[in-house]
MARTITOR-265053 format. One record per residue: residue number from 1; chain; x, y, z of N, C-alpha, C in turn. Coordinates in pm, whole numbers. Example, Ala and Ser with C-alpha at 12.3 -4.5 7.8 and 13.67 -1.06 7.14 Angstrom:
REM MARTITOR-265053
+-----+---+--------+--------+--------+--------+--------+--------+--------+--------+--------+
|   k | c |    npx |    npy |    npz |   capx |   capy |   capz |    cpx |    cpy |    cpz |
+-----+---+--------+--------+--------+--------+--------+--------+--------+--------+--------+
|   1 | A |   1319 |   -569 |    780 |   1230 |   -450 |    780 |   1320 |   -330 |    780 |
|   2 | A |   1285 |   -225 |    708 |   1367 |   -106 |    714 |   1290 |      3 |    787 |
+-----+---+--------+--------+--------+--------+--------+--------+--------+--------+--------+
REM end
This chain:
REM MARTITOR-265053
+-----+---+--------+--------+--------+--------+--------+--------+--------+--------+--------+
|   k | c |    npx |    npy |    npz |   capx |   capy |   capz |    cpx |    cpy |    cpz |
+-----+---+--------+--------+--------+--------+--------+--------+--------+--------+--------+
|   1 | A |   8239 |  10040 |   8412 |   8281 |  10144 |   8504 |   8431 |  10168 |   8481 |
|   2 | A |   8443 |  10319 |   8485 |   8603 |  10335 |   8424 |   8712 |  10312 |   8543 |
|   3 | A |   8772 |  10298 |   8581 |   8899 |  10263 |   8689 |   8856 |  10405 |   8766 |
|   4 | A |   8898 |  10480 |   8771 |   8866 |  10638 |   8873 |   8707 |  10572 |   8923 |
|   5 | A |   8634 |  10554 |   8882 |   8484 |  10554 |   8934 |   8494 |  10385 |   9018 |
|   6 | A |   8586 |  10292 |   8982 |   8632 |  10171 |   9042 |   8698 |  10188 |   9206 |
|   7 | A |   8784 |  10273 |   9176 |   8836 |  10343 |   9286 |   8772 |  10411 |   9377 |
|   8 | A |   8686 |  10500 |   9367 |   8588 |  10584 |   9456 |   8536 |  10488 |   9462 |
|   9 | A |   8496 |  10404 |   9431 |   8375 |  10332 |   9521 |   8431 |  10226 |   9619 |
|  10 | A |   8529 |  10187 |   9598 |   8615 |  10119 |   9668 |   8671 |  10183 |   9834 |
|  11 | A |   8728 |  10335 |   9781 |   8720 |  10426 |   9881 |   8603 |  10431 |   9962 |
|  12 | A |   8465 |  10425 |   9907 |   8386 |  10488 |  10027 |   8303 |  10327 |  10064 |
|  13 | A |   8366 |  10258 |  10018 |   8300 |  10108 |  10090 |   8389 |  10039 |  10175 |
|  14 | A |   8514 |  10069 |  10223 |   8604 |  10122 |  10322 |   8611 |  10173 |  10414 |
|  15 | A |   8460 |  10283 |  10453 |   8402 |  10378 |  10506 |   8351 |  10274 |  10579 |
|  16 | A |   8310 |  10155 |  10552 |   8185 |  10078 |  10613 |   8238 |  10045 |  10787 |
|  17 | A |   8124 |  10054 |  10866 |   8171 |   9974 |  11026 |   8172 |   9807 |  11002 |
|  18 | A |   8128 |   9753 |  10904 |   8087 |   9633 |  10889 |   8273 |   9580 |  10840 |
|  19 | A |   8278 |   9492 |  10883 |   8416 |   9380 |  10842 |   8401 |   9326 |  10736 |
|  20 | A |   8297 |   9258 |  10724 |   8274 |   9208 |  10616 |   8274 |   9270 |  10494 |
|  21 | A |   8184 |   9382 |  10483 |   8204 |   9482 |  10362 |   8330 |   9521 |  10338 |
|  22 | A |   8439 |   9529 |  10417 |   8580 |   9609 |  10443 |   8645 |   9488 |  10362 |
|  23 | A |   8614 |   9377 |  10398 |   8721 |   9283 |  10335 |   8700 |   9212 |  10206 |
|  24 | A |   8554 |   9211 |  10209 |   8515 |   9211 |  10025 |   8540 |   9324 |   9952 |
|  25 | A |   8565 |   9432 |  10033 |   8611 |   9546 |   9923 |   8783 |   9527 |   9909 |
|  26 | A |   8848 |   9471 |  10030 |   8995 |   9450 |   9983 |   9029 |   9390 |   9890 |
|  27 | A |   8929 |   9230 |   9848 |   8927 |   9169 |   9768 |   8919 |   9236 |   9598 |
|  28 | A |   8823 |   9353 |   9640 |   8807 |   9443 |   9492 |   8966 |   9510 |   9508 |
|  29 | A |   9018 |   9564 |   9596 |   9116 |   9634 |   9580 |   9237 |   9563 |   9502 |
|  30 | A |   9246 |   9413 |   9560 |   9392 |   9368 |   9512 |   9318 |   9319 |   9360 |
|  31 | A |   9172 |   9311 |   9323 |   9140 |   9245 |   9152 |   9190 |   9395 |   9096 |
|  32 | A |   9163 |   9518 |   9170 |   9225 |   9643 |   9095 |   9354 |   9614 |   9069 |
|  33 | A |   9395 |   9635 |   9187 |   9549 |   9627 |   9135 |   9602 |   9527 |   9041 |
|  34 | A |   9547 |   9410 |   9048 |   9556 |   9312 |   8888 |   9495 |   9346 |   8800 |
|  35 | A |   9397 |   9428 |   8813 |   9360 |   9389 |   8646 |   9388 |   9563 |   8597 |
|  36 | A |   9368 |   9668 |   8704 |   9385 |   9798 |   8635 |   9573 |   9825 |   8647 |
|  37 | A |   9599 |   9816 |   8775 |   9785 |   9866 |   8769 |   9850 |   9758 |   8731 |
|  38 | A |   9804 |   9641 |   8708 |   9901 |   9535 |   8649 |  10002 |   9467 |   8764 |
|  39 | A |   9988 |   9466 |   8867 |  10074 |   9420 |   8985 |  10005 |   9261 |   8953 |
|  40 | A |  10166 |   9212 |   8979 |  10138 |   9080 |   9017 |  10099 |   9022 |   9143 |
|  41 | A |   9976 |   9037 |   9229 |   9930 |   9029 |   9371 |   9852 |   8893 |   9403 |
|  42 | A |   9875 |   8828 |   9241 |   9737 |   8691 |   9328 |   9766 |   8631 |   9417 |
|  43 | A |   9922 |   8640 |   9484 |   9938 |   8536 |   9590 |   9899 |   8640 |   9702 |
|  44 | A |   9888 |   8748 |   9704 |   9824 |   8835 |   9808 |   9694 |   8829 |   9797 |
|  45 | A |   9582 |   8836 |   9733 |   9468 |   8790 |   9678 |   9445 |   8693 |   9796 |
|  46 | A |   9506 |   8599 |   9709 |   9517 |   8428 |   9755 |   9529 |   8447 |   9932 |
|  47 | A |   9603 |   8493 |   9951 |   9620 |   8548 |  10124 |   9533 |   8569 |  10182 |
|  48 | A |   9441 |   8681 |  10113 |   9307 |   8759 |  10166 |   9239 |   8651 |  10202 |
|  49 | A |   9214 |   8566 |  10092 |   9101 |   8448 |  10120 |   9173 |   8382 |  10187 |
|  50 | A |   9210 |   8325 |  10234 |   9262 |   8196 |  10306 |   9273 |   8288 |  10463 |
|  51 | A |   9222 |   8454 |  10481 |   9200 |   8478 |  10623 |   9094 |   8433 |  10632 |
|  52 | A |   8994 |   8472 |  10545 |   8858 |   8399 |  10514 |   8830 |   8286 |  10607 |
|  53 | A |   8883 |   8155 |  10501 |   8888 |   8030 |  10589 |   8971 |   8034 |  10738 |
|  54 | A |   9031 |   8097 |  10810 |   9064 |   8116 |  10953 |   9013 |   8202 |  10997 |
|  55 | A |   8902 |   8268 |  10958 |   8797 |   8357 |  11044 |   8888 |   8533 |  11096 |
|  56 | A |   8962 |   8514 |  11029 |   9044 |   8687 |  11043 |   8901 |   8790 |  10988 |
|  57 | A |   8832 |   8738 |  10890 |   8731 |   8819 |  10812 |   8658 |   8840 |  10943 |
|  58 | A |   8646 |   8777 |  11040 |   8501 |   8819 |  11198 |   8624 |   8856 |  11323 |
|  59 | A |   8733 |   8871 |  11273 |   8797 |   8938 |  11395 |   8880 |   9094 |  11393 |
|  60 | A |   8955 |   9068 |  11285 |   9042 |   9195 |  11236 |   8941 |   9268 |  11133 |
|  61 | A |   9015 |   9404 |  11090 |   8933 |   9504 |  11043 |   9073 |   9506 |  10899 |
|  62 | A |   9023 |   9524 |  10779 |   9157 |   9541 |  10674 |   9164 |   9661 |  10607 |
|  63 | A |   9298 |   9718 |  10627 |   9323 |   9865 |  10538 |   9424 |   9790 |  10405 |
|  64 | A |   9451 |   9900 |  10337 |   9551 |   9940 |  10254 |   9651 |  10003 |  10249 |
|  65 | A |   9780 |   9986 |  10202 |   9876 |  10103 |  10193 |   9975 |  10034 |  10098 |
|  66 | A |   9998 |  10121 |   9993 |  10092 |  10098 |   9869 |  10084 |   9920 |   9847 |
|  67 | A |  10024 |   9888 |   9775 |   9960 |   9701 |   9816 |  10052 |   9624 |   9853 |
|  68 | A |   9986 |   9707 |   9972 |  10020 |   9576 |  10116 |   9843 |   9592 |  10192 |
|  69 | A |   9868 |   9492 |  10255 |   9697 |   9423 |  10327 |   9754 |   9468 |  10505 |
|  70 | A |   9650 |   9546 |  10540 |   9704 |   9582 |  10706 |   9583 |   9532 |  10738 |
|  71 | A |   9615 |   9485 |  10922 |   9529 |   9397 |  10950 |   9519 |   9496 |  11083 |
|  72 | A |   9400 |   9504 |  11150 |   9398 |   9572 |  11306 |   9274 |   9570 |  11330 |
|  73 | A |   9263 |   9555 |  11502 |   9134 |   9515 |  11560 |   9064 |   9640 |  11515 |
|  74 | A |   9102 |   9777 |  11498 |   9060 |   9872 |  11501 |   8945 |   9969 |  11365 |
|  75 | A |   8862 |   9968 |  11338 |   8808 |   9968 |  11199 |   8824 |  10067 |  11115 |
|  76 | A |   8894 |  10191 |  11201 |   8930 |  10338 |  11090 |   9052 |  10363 |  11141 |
|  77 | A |   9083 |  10451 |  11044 |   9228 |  10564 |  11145 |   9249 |  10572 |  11257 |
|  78 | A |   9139 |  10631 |  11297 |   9074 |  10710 |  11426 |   9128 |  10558 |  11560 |
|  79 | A |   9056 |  10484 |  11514 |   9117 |  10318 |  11614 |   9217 |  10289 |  11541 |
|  80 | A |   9244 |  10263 |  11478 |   9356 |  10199 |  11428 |   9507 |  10293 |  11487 |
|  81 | A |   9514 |  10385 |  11520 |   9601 |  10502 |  11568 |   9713 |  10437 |  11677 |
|  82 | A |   9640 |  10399 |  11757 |   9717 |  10357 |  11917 |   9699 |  10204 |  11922 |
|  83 | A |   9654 |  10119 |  11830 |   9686 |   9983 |  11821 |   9770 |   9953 |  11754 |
|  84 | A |   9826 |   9802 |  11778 |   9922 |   9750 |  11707 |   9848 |   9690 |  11553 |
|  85 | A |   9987 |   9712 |  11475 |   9933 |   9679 |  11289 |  10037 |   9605 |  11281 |
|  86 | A |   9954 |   9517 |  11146 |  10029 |   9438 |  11070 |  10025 |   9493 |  10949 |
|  87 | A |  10097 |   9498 |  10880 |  10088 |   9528 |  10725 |  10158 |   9411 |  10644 |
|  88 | A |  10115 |   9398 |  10521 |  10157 |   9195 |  10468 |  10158 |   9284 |  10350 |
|  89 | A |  10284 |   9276 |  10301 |  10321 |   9290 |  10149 |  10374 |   9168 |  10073 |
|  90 | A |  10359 |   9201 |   9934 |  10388 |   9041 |   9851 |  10492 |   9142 |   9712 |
|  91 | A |  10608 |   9043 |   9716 |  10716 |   9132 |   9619 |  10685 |   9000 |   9485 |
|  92 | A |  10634 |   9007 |   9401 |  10679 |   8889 |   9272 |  10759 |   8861 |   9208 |
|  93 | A |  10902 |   8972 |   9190 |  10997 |   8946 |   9144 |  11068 |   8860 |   9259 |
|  94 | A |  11051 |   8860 |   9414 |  11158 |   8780 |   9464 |  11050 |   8638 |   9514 |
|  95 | A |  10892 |   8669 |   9479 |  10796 |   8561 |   9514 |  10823 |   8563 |   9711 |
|  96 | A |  10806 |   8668 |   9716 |  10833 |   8698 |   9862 |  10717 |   8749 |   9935 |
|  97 | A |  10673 |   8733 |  10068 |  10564 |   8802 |  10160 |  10671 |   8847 |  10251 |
|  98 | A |  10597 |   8977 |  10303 |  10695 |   9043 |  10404 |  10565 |   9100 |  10447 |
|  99 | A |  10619 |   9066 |  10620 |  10533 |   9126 |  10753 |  10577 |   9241 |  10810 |
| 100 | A |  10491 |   9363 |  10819 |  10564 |   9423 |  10851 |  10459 |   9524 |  11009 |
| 101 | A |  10531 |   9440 |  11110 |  10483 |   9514 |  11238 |  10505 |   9651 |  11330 |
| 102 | A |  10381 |   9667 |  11314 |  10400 |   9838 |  11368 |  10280 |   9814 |  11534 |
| 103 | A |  10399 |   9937 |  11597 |  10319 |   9992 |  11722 |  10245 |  10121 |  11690 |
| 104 | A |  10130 |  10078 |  11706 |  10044 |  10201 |  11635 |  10042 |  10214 |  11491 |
| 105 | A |   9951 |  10271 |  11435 |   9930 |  10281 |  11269 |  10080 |  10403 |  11288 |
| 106 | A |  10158 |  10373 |  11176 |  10242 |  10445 |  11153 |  10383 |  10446 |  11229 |
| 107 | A |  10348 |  10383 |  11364 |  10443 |  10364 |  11457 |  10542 |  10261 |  11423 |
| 108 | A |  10680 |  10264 |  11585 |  10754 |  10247 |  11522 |  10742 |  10087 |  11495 |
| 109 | A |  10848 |  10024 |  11376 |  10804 |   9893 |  11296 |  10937 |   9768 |  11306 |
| 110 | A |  10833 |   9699 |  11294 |  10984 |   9587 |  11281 |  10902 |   9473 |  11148 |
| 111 | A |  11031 |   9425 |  11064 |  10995 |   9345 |  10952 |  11074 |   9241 |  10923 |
| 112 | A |  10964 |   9115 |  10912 |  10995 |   9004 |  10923 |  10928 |   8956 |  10721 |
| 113 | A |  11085 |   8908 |  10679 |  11032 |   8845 |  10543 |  10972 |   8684 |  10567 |
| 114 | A |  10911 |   8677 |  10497 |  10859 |   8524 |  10545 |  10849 |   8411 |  10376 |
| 115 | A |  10965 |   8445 |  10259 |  10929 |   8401 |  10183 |  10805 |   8366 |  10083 |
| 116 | A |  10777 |   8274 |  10006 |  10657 |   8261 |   9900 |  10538 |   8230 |   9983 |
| 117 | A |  10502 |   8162 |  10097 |  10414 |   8096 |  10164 |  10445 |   8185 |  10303 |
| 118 | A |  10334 |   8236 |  10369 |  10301 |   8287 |  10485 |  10267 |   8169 |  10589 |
| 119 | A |  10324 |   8130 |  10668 |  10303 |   7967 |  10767 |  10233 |   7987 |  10845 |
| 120 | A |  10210 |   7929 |  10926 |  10104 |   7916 |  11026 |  10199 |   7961 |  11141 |
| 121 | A |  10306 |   7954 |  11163 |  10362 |   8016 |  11272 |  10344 |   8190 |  11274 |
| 122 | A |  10365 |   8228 |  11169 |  10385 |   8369 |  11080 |  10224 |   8405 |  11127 |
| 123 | A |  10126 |   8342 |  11155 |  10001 |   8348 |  11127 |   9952 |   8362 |  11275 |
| 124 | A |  10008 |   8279 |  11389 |  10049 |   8296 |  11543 |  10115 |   8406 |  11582 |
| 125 | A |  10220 |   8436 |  11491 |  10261 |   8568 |  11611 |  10216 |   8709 |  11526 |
| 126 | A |  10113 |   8706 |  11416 |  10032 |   8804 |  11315 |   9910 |   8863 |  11487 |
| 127 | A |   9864 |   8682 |  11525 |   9746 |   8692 |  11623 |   9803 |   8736 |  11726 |
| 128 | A |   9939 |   8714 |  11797 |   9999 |   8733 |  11900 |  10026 |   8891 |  11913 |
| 129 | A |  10069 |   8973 |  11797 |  10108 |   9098 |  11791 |   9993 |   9214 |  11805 |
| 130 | A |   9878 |   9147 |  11738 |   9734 |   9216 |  11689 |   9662 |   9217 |  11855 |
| 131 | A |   9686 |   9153 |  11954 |   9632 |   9156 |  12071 |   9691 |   9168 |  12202 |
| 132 | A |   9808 |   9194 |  12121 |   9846 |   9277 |  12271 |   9902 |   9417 |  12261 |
| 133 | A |   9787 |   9471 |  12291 |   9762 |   9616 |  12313 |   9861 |   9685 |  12394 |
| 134 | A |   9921 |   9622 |  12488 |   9985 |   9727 |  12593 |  10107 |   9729 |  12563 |
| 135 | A |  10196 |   9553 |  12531 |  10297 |   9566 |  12502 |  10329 |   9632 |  12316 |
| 136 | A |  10179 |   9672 |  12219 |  10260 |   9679 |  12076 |  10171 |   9800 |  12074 |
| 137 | A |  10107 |   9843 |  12138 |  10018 |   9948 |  12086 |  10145 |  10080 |  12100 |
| 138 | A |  10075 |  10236 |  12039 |  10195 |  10318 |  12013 |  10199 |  10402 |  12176 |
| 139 | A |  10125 |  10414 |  12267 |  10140 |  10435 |  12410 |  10197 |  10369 |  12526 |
| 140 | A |  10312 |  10331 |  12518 |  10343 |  10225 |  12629 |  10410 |  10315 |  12766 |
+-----+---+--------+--------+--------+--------+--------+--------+--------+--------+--------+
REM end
């Protein structure tokens, strides 16, 4: 399958209400971005899975944007709009993860670098931000 036909299908399995399908397709998204755009992402990869093992895969819903991994209770646009987001980017030239929290998809943001390793504290206030609706969502 040529990369364009890799892509559309990726796009419309994205479409899915299911979590699960959403986050095995993220998993296709960041092997795209390694193996077709050449980004160095396995420690973002590596990220994806290890929500896996802490059960983020049966709670949060996962988008995309310029590869970074966004995380929100919400499963499309449409929800995702007026909740609070996380978006988790990974830089390889500085071996860096950066969090980057928004009120509302698009709303306004605040960003926290968190170095090569994402911690478990980083991972507490990811859960802390993602559920509270009133104080991070974009309607207050």
């Amino acid at each position: 399958m040529n990369p364009g036909d890799r892509y559309q299908e990726i796009i419309n399995e994205m479409k899915s209400d299911d979590k699960q399908v959403q986050w095995n397709t993220m998993v296709k998204w960041c092997n795209l971005w390694i193996d077709v755009d050449k980004k160095a992402l396995k420690p973002l990869l590596d990220l994806i899975k290890e929500f896996k093992e802490l059960g983020y895969w049966k709670v949060y819903y996962p988008s995309q944007s310029h590869y970074a991994l966004g995380l929100s209770l919400g499963k499309d646009y449409n929800e995702r709009y007026d909740l609070p987001m996380v978006y988790i980017s990974y830089n390889a030239e500085d071996d860096n993860f950066a969090i980057q929290y928004q009120k509302g998809q698009g709303g306004k943001t605040r960003r926290v670098e968190c170095g090569s390793k994402v911690s478990n504290s980083n991972f507490q206030e990811i859960e802390n931000w993602l559920h509270d609706k009133n104080k991070n969502g974009r309607h207050l």
